[in-house]
Residue frames relative to the residue before (quaternion, step in Angstrom):
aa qw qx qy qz dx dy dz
X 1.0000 0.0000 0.0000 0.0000 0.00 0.00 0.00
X 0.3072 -0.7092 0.6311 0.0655 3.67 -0.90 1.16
X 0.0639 -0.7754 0.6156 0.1255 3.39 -0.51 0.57
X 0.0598 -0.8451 0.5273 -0.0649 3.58 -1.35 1.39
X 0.3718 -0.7655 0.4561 0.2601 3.34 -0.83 0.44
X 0.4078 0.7786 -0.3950 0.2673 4.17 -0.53 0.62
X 0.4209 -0.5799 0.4960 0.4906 3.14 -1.03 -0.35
X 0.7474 -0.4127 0.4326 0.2898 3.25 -2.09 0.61
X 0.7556 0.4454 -0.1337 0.4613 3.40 0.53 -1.62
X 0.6525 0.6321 -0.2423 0.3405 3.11 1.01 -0.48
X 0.6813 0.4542 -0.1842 0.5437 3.45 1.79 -0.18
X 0.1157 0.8733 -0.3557 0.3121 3.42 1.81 0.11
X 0.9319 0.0894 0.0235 0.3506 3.02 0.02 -1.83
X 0.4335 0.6060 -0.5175 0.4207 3.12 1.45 0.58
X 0.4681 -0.6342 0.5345 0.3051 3.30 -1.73 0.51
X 0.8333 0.0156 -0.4271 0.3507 2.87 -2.11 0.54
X 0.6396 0.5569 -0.4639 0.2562 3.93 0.63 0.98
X 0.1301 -0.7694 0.6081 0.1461 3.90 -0.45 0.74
X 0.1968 -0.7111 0.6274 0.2488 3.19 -1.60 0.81
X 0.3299 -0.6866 0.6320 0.1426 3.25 -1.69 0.35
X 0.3234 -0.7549 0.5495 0.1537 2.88 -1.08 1.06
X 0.3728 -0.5322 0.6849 0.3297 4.24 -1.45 -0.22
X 0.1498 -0.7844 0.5999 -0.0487 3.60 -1.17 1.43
X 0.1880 -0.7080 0.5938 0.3330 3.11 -1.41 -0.65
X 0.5755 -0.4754 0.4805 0.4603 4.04 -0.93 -0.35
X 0.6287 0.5820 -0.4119 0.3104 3.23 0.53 -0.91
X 0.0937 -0.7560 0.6477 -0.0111 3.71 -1.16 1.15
X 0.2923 -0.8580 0.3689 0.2058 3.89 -0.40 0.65
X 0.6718 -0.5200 0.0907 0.5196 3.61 -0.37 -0.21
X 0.6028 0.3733 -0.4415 0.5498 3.69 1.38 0.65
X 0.8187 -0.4969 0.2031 0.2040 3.00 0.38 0.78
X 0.5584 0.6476 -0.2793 0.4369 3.34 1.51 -0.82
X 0.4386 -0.4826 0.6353 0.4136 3.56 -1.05 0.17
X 0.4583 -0.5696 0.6323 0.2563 3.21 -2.04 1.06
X 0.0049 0.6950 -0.7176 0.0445 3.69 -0.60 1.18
X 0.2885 0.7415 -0.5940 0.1189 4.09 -0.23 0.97
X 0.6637 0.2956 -0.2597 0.6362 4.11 0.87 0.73
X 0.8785 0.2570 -0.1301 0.3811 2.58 -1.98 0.60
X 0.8997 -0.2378 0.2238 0.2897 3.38 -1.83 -0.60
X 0.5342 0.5619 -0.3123 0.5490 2.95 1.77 -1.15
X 0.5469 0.5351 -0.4958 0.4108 4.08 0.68 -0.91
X 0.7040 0.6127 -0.2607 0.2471 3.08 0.62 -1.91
X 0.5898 0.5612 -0.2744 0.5117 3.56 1.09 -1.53
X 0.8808 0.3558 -0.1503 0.2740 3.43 0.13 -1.06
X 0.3721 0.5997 -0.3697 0.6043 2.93 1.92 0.55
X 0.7369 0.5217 -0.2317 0.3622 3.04 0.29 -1.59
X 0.6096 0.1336 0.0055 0.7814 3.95 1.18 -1.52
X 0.0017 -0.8046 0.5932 0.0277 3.17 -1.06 0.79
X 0.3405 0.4799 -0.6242 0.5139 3.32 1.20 1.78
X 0.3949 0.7077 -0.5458 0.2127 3.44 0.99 -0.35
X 0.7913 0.3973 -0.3186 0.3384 3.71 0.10 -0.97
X 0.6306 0.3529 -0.3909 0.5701 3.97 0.96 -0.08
X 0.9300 0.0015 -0.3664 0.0284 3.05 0.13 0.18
X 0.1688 0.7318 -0.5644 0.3427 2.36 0.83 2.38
X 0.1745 0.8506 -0.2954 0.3985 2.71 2.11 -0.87
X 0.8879 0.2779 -0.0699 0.3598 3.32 -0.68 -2.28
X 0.6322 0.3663 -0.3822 0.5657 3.89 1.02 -0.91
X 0.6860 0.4316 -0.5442 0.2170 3.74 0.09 0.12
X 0.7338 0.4189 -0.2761 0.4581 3.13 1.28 -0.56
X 0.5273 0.5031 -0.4614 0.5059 3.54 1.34 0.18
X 0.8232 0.3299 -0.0785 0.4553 3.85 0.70 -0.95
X 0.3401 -0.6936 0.4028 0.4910 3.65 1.19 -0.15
X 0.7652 -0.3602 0.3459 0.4063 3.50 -1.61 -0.25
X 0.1788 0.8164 -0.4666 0.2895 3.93 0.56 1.07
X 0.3755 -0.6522 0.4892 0.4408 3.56 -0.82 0.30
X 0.1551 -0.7883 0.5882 -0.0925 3.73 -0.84 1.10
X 0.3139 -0.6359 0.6499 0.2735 3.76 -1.00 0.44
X 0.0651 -0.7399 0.6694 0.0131 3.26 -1.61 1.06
X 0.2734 -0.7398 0.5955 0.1530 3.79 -0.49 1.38
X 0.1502 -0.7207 0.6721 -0.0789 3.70 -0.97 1.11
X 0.7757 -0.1693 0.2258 0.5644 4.03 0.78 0.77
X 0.7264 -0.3142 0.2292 0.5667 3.51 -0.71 -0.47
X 0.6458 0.5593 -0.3476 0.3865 4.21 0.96 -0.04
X 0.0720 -0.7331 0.6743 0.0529 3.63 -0.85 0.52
X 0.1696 -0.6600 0.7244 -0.1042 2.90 -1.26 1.63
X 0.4308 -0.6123 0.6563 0.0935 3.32 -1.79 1.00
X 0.2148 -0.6383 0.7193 0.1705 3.78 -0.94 1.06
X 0.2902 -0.7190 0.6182 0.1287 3.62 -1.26 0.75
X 0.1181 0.7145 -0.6529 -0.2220 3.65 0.43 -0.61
X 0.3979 -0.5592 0.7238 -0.0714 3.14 -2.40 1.59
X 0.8123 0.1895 0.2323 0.5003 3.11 0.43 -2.02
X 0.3800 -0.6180 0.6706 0.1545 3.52 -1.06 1.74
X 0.8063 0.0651 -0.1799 0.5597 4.07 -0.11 -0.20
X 0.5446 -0.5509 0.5060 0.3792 3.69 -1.19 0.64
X 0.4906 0.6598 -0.3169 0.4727 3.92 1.00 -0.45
X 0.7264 0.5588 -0.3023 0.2621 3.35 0.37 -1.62
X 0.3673 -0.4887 0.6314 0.4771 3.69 -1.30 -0.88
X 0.6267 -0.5436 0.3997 0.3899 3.21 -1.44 0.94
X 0.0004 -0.8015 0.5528 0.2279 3.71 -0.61 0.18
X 0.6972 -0.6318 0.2870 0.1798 3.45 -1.33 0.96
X 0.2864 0.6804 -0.3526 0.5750 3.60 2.11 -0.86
X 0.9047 0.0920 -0.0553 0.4123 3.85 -0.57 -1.49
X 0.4903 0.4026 -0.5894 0.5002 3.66 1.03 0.99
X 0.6394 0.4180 -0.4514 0.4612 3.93 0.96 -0.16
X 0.8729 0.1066 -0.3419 0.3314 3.46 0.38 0.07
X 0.2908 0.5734 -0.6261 0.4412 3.28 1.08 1.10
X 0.6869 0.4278 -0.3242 0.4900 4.15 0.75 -1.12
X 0.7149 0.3608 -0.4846 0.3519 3.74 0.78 -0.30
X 0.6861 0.3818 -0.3792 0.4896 3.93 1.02 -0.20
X 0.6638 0.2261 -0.5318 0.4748 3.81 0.70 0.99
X 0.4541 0.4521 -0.6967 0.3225 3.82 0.63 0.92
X 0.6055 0.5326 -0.4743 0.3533 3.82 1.19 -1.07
X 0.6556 0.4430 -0.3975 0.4646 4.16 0.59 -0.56
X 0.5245 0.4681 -0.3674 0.6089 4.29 1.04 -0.70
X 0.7639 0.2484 -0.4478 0.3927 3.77 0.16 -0.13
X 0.5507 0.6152 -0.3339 0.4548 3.45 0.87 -1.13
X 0.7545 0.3527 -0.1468 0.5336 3.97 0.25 -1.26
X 0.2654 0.8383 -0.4745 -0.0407 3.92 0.69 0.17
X 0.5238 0.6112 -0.3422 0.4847 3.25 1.14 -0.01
X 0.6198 0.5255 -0.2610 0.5212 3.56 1.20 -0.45
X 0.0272 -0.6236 0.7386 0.2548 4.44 -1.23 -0.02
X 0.4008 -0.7008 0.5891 -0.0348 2.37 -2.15 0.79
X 0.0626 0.8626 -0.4769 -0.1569 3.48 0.89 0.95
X 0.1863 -0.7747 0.5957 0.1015 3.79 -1.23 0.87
X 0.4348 -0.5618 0.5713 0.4111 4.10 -0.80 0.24
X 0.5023 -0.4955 0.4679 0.5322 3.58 -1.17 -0.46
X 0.3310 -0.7943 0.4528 0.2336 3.79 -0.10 1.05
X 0.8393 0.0077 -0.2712 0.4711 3.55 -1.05 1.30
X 0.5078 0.6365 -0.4700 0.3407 3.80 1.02 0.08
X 0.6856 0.4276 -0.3407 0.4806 4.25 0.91 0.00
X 0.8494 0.0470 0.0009 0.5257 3.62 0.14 -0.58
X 0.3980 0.6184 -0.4472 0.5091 3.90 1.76 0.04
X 0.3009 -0.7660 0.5556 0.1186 3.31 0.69 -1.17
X 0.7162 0.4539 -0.3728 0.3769 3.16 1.56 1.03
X 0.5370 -0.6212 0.3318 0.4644 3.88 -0.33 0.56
X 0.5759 -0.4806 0.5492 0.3685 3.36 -1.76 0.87
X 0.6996 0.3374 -0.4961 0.3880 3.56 0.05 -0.70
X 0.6135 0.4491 -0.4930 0.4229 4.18 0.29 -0.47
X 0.6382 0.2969 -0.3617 0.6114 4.43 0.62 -0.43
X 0.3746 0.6908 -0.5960 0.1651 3.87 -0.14 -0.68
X 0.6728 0.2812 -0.1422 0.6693 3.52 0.60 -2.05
X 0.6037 0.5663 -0.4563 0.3265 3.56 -0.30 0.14
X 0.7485 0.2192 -0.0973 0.6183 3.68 1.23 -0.87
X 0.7233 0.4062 -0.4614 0.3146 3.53 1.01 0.30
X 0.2914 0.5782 -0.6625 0.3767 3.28 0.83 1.43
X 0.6809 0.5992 -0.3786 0.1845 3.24 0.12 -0.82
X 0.5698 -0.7472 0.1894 0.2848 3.46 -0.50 1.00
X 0.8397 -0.3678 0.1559 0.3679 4.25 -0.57 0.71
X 0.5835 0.4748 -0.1877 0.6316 3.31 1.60 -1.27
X 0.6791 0.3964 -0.3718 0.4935 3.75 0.69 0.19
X 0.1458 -0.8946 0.4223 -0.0039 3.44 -0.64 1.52
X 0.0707 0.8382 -0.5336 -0.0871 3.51 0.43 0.80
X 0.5205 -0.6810 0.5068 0.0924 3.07 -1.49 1.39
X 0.0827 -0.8597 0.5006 0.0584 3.78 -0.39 1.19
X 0.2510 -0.7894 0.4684 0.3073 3.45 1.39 -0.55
């Protein structure tokens, strides 16, 4: 894990980099993931199929980190949080971070830029995720500001 300072959005359009976003499970009654904070707001402003079809891969695939194409951009769902309500919990930031080191190792030619997952609207401290995302491997960039 490479730690960097910037904005999120701000690595978008560069090549070989994908941003990832922090989710929840929670899917409402149209279907759409509940994306009200944070990055997820941001994403779903920004692409505003973003929330169905996270929506559809959560309820086809379960809350899981997953690649969502938005046009020509791929974004990474992280999942933090099992309800959009919840506090981020640390259980599903370790295995959301251990099935996007296996795609950061596999894709090594590719970065991965990542917020600090569940530390803005999760409502947990960087020092409780810190050791948690600094396995992940060099080509993953988490943004600390």
């Amino acid at each position: 894990m490479t730690e960097v300072y910037g904005e999120l959005w701000g690595y978008v359009d560069l090549p070989w980099h994908i941003v990832c976003i922090t989710t929840n499970g929670s899917v409402n009654s149209r279907g759409q993931c509940v994306m009200g904070r944070g990055c997820a707001l941001e994403a779903k402003t920004r692409y505003p199929t973003l929330a169905k079809e996270l929506g559809d891969k959560i309820k086809r695939n379960g809350n899981v980190v997953q690649s969502l194409i938005t046009g020509d951009i791929e974004i990474i769902a992280f999942p933090v949080k099992h309800k959009w309500s919840d506090q981020a919990n640390l259980k599903l930031i370790e295995k959301s971070a251990a099935r996007l080191k296996e795609i950061a190792i596999d894709h090594h030619d590719l970065n991965f830029v990542l917020p600090r997952p569940g530390c803005g609207a999760g409502r947990l401290l960087w020092m409780e995720v810190k050791p948690i995302v600094e396995t992940l491997p060099d080509n993953v960039m988490v943004i600390t500001r």
